[in-house]
Every structure is written in C-alpha cells, then in structure tokens.
N, C-alpha and C positions, 0 to 999 in steps of 0.2 A: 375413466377406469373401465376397465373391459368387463364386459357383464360374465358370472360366472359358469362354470361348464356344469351340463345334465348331473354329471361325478359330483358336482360339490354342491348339491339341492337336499334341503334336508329330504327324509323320507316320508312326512307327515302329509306331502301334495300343497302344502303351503308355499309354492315356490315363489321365489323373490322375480323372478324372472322367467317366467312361463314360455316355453318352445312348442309350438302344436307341432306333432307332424305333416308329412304332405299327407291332405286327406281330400275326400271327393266331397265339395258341398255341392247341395242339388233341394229345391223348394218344394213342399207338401203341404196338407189342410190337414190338419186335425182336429176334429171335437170343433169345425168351423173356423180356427185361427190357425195363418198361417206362420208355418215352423221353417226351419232350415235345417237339413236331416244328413250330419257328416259319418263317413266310411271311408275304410282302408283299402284303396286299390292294392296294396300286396296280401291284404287278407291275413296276418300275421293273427288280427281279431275278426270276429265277425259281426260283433255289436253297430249298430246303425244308433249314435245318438241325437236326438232331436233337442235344435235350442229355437228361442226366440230371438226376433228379429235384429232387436236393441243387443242381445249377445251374438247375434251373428253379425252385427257391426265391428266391434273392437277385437274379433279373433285375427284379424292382419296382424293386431301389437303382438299376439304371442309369440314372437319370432327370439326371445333369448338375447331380443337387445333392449327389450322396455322392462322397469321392473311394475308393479302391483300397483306402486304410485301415481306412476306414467297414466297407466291404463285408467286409474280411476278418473286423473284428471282430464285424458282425452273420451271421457263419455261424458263428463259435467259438461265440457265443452258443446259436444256435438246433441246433448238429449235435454239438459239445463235440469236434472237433475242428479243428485246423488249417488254413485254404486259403492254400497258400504265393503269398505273390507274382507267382511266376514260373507258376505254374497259373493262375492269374484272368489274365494278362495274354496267355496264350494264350486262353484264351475269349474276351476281348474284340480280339485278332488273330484269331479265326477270325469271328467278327462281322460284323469293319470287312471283311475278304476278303468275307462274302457280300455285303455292301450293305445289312447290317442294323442299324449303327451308325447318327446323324448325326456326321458326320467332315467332312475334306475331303475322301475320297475319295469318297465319296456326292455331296458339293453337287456336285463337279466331273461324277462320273456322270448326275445328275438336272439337271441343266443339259444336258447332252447330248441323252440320252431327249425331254428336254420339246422341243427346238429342230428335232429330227428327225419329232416328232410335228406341232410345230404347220408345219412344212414340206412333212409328207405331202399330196397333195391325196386321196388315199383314207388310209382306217382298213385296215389289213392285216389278213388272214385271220389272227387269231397264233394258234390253235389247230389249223390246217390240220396235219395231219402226228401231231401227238398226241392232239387228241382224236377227232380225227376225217382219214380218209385226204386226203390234198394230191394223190391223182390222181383228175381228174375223173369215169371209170368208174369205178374200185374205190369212190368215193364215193355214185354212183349206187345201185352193185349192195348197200351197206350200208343205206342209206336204203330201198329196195324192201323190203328183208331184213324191215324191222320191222311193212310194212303187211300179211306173211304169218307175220310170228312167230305163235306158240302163246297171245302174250293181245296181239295185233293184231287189228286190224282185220277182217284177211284178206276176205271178197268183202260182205263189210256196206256196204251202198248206205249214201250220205248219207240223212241224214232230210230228209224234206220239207218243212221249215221252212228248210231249208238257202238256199234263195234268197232269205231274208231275213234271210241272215245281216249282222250286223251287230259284231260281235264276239268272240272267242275267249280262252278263257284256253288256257296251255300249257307245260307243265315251262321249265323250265332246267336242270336236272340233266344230265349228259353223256350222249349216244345210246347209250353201250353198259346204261347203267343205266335209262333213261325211254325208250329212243327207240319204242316200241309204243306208250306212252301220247301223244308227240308225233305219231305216227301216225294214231290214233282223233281229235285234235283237225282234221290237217290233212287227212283223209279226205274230213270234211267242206267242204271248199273246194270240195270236186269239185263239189258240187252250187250252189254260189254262182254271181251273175252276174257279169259281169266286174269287176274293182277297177278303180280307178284311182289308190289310195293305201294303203297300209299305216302307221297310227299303229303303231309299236311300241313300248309302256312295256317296259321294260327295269327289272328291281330292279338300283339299285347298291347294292355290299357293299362300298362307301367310304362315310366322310364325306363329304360336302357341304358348301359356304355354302349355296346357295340349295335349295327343295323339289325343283328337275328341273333338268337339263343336255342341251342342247341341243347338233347338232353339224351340221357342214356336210359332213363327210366322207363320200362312198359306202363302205360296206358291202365288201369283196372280200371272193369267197366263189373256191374251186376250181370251182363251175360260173357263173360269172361276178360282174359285180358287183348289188350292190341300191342303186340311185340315189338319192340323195334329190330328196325335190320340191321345186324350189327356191323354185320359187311359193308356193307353201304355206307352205313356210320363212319366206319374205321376209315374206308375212303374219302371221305370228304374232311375227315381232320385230317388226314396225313397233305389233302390239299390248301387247306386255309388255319390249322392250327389250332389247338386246344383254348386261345383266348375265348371263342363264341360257346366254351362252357361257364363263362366267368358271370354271364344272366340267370344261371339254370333256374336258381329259384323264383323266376318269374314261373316259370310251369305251375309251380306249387298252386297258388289263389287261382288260374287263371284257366277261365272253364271254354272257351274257344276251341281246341285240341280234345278236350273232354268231350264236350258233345259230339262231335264226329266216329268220336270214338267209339261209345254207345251205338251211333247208326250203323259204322262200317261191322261192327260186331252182328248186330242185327241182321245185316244185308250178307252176311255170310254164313254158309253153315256152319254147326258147330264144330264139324270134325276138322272144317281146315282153318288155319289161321290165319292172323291178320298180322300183318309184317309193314309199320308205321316207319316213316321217318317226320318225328314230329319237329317242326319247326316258329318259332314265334319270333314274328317279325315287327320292328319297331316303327316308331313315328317318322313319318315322312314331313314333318311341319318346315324343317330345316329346307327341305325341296321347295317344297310349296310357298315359304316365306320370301325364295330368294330368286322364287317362279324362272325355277328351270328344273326336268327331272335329271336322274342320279347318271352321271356319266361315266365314261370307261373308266379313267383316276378314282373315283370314287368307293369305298368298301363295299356298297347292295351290287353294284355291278362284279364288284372283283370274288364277292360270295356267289351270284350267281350265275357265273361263269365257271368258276370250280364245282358247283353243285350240278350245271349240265353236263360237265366232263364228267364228270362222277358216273350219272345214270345212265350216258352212252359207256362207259368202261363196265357198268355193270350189265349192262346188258339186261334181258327179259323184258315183264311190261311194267311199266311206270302210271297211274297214274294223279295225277296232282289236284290236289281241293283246295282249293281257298274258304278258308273259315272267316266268313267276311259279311257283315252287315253295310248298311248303306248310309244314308242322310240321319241324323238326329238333329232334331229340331224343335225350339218351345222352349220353356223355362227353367225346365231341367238342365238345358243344352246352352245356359246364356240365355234364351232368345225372351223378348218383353212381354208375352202371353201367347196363350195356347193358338195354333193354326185354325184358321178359319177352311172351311172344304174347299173355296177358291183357293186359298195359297198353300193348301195339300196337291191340287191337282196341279199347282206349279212345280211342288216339288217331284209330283212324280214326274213329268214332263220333264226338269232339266235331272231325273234320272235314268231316265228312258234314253236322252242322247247319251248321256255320258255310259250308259249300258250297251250303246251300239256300236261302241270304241271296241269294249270287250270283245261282242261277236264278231270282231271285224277283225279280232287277234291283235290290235294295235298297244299297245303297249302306250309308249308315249300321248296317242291320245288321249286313251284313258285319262294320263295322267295329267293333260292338260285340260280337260275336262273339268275334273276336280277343281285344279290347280287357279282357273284361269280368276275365279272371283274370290281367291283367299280361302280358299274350302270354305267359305261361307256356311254351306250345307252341313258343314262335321262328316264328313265320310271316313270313319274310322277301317274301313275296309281297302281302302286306296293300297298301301303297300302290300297285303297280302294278295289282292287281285293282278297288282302290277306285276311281282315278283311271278304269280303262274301264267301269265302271256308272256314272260320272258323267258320262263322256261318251256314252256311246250310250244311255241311258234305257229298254232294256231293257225290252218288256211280259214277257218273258219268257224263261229259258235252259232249257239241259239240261244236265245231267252228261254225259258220254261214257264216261268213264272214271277210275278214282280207280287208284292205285299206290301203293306204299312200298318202299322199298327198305331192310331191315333190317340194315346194318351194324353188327356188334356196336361197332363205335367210335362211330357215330353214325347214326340212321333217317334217312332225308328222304321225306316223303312228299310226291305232286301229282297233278295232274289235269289232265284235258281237259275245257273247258265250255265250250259256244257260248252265245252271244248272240244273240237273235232282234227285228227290229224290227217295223214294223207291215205288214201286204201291201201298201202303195202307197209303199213306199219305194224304188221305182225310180229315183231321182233324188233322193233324200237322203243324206245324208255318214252 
C-alpha cells in the first residue's frame, strides 16, 4: 500500500509516516557531547535543530515510505534497545515545530514565504543584524576595520594592472571570518576605472532545475541598495528566455550576492549607484562526476555565451565577481576528523595549483583542477569562478591573497584574485 501524502497526515505531528525535508546535517560539541545540528538550505526557517547521535541515525527512515513502526523496529535493531512511541513522536513534533518536516504546516508556511517573496520588489538585506551590523556606521566602521586588520590590506596601493581590471574572485564566508581577504580583493577597485556594471555569480548552496538563476530584485544593503541593470537584464532574457527566473527564490536564503553587495555599496560613493546583474550559479557535480567540463551542447555554455553577447551589445565597463569560497574540509564537510596543520598545508598547496589555473585565465584547468580527484576538496566556488574566466577571457590574473579558516568542525578556505584584460579595454565589457 502506498504510504500516505503530507495532505492526509493528521495535524497533531503524530505522523504515521514521517517525511524530513532536504536539510543540511553537519556535527558539533555541546555541554561536551556530541550532537548532529540540522538546517534549511532554502532558509524558508531559520531554526538550527540539534539531535543526538542514536536520532541522527534513523532520520534516513523519514523519507514518507517507513511508518513509526518501521522506525521503531529498525533502532531495536541497530541500538538493541527500545524507542517508545511516545519519544519518536516528539522528535517528529519537535520537526514539524521547526519547519523541517513536509507536513501541512510547512506547505501552508512555504506558500507564504514564496508569495511575500515573489511580492517584494527588492530582495531584503536578511543577514543585516546578524551577520553583519543593520546600522549604517557601525557597518561602515566594521568594513574599514578589515582594510587595517593585521593580514589586511592596510596602505598597499592597488597594483597597476588594476585599471584593467576586468574581474575579481572573492570569499563568501561571513566578514568576521574572510572579511581582510574580501578586503585585499576590493582594495583593488580603488585602482579601477569607473564600472558601469557588476556581473555578480553568486554559488548557490541549493538545488537548481536549471545551471544559473536569474532575478530582478535590487539587492538592500544597510548602506543602500544595489540595483539591477535592467537593460542588461532585459537583454540576456530576450537571449536565453524567461525559464532561468523559474530558481529565483534561491536569492531569497542565499547570502553570496548579499555580501558583495554590502561591499560594492561601501566601495562606492553614495551619490552614485551600484547597477548589479546578479546571478547564482549551480552545482557543477554533474561535470565533475562524469569528469569532463560543460561543452558547447550543454546549458552553462549556451548561458554563457548569450551573457558575453549581451555585455559586448551593451557596451560600457563590465566588471565580473565571483562570489566564491574554496575547499571545505573536516567533519562538517564529510571528512573523519578535524585537519591536522600538515594536511591544512596540503590543502593549501593543492589550492594554490588549482589557483593558478585562475591567474592563468584557464578556464578548463581550473576545472580540471577541481575535477581531477572527485572534488575531493568540496570546492563550492568551482562554477562561479569558471563561469568568470569564461566570461572575461582573462590574458592574465594575480593572487592577492589566500586564507583558511581552521575550524576544528570544518576548514573553509578562499581567496582574493583579479582578473586583468588587455590595455585598450577602455570601452569593453
């Protein structure tokens, strides 16, 4: 008999057949024991619930095909004890309370969220306040903070390629963890001529239908907002079609685009504005699993190939960020326990090669870089970096700066690295 739909689940969270959603598990220490700490990569909630171990075993069953039975008996099984009834059915009440069921109080939530999103005519600052201050000085004076930190910038002129800057890679990690290496990339602006556009790839850390998601929403930042161009906009759907607004609400949760946002705000005066084309680009795994990157038949080439005709027909300066972090690594990330400093300094080492694909404008190596040992590494940054060496063609980059951030739960390493065009690029995208 087929097990029954979320619709016909009484309302009490007693469900006979419990459906988790997709949610991020990832390991933590609390109070000395360790917990299993799940979250919404769409951000619909923002509750982080913590279980124990023995219940972070049997949440695979939640899948809508075991009922409550099932489940009890495959813990007896595997623990050679007991889960009374009346215990599983508060885990799956404390669940459905966070939003991490599919229930009906979920559809009924997520029908909400989506109708107020596709309502908004901006995308809201949603991290303003906690990852970063919601009042416009205290914002300021944080952001300054990192271009004089200890492995900032501090009075390092731009490099004199800087005027032919053409595009930038740049963390997404949170400012209290990256924000000096965000610093060393946007230092560089200083020295740039004026934009008239910011391509921002964006990694999203969602599923996708299609390769990138497209949106029409300005940016609000606490030092104002980042516009989109709509010109631009309007050209590149008339070239690949209205489908690549069918992700939009990935934007909503997804703070990559956001934090740029913040910066390019900052690095610009107030009186002029900031004219975005924000883009968020999906998982390369399909590439990577079948180890070859995206060819000409395939959608990322056939988007970005309509997206360079674009900014050549639009004319002015272009240029492009990659909103991209690097390797994650440790137990957070899969990996069996935390990095030892010998097998951090190998990660940075096989980051540093796979970094000099970049500066080298190589596209494909990059990607075989990654690629070659099953991204092993996790490099979440891979399409959005690829996607801007294939759009700016690149005669050549620089490093600026490399980082990691050594969390015994999980490393993330990133960088800062410009993109240079050619000297008479005064009037090319």
């Amino acid at each position: 008999m087929d097990a029954p739909t979320p619709t016909d689940l009484p309302e009490d969270g007693a469900y006979e057949y419990p459906r988790l959603r997709t949610v991020e598990v990832f390991p933590t220490t609390f109070r000395g024991q360790q917990v299993f700490c799940l979250r919404d990569p769409m951000r619909y909630t923002d509750a982080v619930v913590s279980v124990l171990p023995q219940t972070a075993a049997i949440l695979s069953l939640f899948d809508g095909r075991h009922s409550l039975l099932d489940i009890q008996e495959a813990f007896a099984r595997r623990f050679g004890t007991l889960l009374f009834r009346e215990q599983l059915q508060e885990v799956i009440q404390s669940l459905d309370e966070c939003l991490l069921l599919e229930s009906p109080r979920f559809a009924s939530h997520r029908e909400a969220v989506e109708n107020d999103f596709r309502r908004a005519p901006h995308r809201p600052a949603r991290l303003a306040g906690s990852a970063y201050p919601s009042d416009p000085e205290v914002l300021r004076r944080e952001l300054d903070g990192y271009f004089v930190a200890e492995d900032g910038p501090k009075n390092t002129p731009p490099s004199p390629e800087a005027a032919r800057l053409t595009g930038l890679v740049v963390p997404h990690i949170d400012f209290a963890r990256g924000g000096p290496c965000y610093a060393w990339g946007y230092r560089e602006l200083a020295g740039a001529m004026p934009v008239d556009r910011w391509v921002i790839l964006g990694t999203a850390h969602v599923a996708m239908a299609r390769p990138y998601a497209l949106t029409r929403k300005a940016f609000e930042t606490p030092l104002g907002p980042a516009e989109v161009d709509e010109d631009c906009l309007d050209a590149l759907v008339a070239r690949v079609g209205y489908g690549y607004f069918d992700d939009e609400f990935a934007h909503r949760g997804e703070h990559s685009i956001e934090f740029q946002g913040v910066f390019l705000r900052h690095a610009t005066p107030a009186s002029l504005p900031v004219r975005i084309l924000p883009i968020l680009c999906g998982s390369f795994h399909r590439f990577v699993e079948e180890r070859r990157p995206p060819q000409p038949a395939d959608a990322v080439e056939t988007f970005l190939g309509a997206l360079r005709e674009t900014l050549a027909a639009m004319g002015g300066r272009t240029v492009v960020i990659a909103s991209a972090d690097l390797a994650h690594v440790g137990p957070q990330f899969g990996g069996p326990r935390p990095l030892t400093p010998g097998q951090l300094r190998e990660v940075e080492e096989a980051d540093r090669g796979m970094l000099s694909s970049a500066e080298a404008g190589d596209a494909e190596g990059f990607f075989w870089a990654v690629a070659k040992d099953g991204d092993r590494r996790h490099v979440c940054g891979l399409p959005p970096i690829f996607a801007a060496l294939r759009l700016v063609g690149a005669q050549r980059g620089r490093l600026l700066r490399y980082g990691q951030w050594p969390d015994p739960n999980g490393t993330v390493t990133f960088a800062a690295l410009a993109l240079y065009g050619p000297d008479d690029l005064s009037h090319e995208p």
